[in-house]
C-alpha positions as CSV (number, residue, x, y, z in Angstrom):
1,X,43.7,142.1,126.3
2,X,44.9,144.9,128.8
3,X,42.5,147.6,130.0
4,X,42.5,151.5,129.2
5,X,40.8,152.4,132.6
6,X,39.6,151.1,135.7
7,X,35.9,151.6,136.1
8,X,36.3,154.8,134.4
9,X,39.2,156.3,136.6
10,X,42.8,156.1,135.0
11,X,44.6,152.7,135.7
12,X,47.0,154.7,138.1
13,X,44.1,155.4,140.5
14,X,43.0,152.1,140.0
15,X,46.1,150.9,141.3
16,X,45.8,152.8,143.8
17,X,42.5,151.9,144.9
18,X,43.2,148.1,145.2
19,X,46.2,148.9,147.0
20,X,44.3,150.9,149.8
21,X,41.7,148.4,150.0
22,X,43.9,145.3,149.8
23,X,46.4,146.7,152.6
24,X,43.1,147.1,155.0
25,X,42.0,143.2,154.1
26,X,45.5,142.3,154.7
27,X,45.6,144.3,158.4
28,X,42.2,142.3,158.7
29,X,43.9,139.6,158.1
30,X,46.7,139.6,160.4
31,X,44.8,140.9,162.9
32,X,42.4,138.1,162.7
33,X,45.3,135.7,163.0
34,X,46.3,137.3,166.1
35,X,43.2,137.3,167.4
36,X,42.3,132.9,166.4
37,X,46.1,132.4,167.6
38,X,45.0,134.3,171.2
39,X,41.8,132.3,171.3
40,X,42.4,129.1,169.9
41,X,45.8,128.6,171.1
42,X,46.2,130.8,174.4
43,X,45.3,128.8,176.8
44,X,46.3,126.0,178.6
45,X,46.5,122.4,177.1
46,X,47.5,120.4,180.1
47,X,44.0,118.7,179.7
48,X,43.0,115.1,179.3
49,X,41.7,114.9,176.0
50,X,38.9,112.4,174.7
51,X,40.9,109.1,174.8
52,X,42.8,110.7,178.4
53,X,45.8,111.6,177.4
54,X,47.5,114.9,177.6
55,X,48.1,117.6,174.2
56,X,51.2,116.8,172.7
57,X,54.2,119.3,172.9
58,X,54.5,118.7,169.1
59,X,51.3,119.7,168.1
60,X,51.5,122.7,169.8
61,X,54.3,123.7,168.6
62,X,52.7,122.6,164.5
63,X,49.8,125.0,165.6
64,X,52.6,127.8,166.6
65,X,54.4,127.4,163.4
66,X,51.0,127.3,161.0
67,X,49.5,130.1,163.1
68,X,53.4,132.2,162.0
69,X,52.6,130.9,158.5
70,X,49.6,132.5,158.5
71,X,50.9,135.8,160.4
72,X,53.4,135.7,157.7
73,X,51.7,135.6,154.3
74,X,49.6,138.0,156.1
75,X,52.2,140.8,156.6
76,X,53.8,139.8,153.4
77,X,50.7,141.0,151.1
78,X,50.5,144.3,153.5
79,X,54.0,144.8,152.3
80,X,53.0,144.1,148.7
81,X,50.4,146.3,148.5
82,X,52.0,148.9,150.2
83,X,54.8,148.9,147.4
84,X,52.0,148.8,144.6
85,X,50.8,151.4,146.3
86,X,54.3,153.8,146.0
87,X,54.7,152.5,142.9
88,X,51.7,154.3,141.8
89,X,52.6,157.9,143.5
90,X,56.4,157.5,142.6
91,X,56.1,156.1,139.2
92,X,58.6,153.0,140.7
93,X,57.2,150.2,138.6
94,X,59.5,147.6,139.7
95,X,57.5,147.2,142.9
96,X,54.4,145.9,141.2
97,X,56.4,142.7,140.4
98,X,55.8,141.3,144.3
99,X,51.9,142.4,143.9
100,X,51.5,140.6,140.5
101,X,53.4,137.3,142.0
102,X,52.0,137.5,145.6
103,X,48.2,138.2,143.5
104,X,48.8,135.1,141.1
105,X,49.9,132.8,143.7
106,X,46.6,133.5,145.5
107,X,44.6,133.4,142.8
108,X,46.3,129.9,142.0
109,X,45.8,128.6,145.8
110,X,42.1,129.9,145.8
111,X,41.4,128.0,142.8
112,X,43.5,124.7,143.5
113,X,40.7,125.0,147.8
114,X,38.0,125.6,145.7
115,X,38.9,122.2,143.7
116,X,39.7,120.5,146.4
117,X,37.0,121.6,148.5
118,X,34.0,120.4,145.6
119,X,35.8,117.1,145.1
120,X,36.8,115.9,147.9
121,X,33.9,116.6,150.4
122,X,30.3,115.6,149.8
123,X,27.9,119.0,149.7
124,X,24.5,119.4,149.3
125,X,23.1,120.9,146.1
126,X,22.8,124.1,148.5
127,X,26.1,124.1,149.4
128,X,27.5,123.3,146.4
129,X,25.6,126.2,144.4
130,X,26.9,128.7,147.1
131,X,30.7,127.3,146.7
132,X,30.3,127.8,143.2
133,X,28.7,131.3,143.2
134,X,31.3,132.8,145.9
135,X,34.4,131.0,143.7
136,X,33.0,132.7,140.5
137,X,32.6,136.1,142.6
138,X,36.2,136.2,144.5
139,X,38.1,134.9,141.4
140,X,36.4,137.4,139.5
141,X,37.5,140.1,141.4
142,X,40.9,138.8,141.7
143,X,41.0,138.4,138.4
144,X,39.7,142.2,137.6
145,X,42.3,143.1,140.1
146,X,45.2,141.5,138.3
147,X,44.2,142.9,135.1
148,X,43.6,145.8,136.1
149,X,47.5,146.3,137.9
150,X,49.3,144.5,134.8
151,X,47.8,147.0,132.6
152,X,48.9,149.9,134.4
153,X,52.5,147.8,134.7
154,X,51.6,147.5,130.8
155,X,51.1,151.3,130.7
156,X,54.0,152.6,133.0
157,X,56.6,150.4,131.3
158,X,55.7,151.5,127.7
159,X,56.5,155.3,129.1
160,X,59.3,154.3,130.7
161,X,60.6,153.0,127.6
162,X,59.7,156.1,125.8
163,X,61.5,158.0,128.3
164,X,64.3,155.9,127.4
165,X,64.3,156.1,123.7
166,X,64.2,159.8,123.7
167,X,66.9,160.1,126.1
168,X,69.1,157.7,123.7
169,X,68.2,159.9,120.6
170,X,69.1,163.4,122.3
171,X,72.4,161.7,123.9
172,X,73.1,160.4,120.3
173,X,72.3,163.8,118.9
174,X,74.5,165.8,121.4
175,X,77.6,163.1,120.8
176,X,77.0,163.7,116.7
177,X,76.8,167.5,117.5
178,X,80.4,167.4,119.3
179,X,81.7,164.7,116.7
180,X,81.0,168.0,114.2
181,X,82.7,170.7,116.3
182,X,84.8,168.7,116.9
183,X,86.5,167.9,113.5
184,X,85.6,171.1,112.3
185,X,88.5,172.3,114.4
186,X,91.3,173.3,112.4
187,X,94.4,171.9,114.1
């Protein structure tokens, strides 16, 4: 079941919209990143800890290396919605196939914490409710969002291989128009 429209707007600006407004949540993103790694890991950890011994060397460099992770999927879905985005002004379709992967693996990992998260930890009815409520709302909208971008992949695709049949037919008219000059020719 693919859409006709997003929200009433055509599915190109609705593209287009996620694309803006996923590139800002992913700058949020990073930035935020940069801003825990500053915090959290910025300062010095030449300090006795609880049992009076000093902070490893390797887990500070496991919190170096999960805090790149992070940085890294970060700047990864800016560059993924950036291309959706071009791919929606310069009618370059095959630069929604990063978005669409990028999209689905995070809608996979969101689903597979959420799991983990109301399984493995004991919550309070409260807390459980509010888990379940903010799960239905985010993998909805990811959800709308996918559906939304394969449909206008859906749409751009079909014209692009409409393009393509027309362009075989004149080619293939034009060669059977020559063909005919050609042996009417008298040699």
């Amino acid at each position: 079941m693919l859409l006709t429209s997003c929200f009433g707007l055509p599915l190109r600006t609705g593209a287009g919209i996620i694309s803006i407004v996923n590139s800002i949540l992913s700058i949020v993103y990073v930035l935020y990143n940069v801003w825990e790694y500053n915090v959290n890991y910025g300062y010095d950890k030449r300090e006795f800890n609880d049992v009076g011994f000093y902070s490893s060397e390797i887990e500070d460099i496991f919190l170096n290396y999960i805090a790149l992770v992070f940085m890294l999927v970060g700047f990864t879905s800016l560059y993924a919605n950036l291309s959706l985005k071009q791919a929606t002004i310069k009618n370059e379709i095959h630069k929604i196939y990063l978005w669409l992967l990028i999209e689905y693996v995070q809608l996979g990992t969101f689903i597979t914490i959420e799991t983990v998260i109301g399984y493995k930890y004991t919550l309070t009815a409260l807390q459980l409710i509010g888990l379940v409520v903010c799960s239905i709302i985010i993998n909805g909208i990811m959800g709308y969002q996918l559906l939304v971008v394969q449909s206008f992949y859906a749409e751009e695709k079909l014209v692009q291989e409409t393009n393509y049949t027309k362009l075989c037919s004149e080619l293939q008219s034009q060669v059977q128009d020559q063909d005919e000059e050609f042996q009417s020719v008298a040699l």
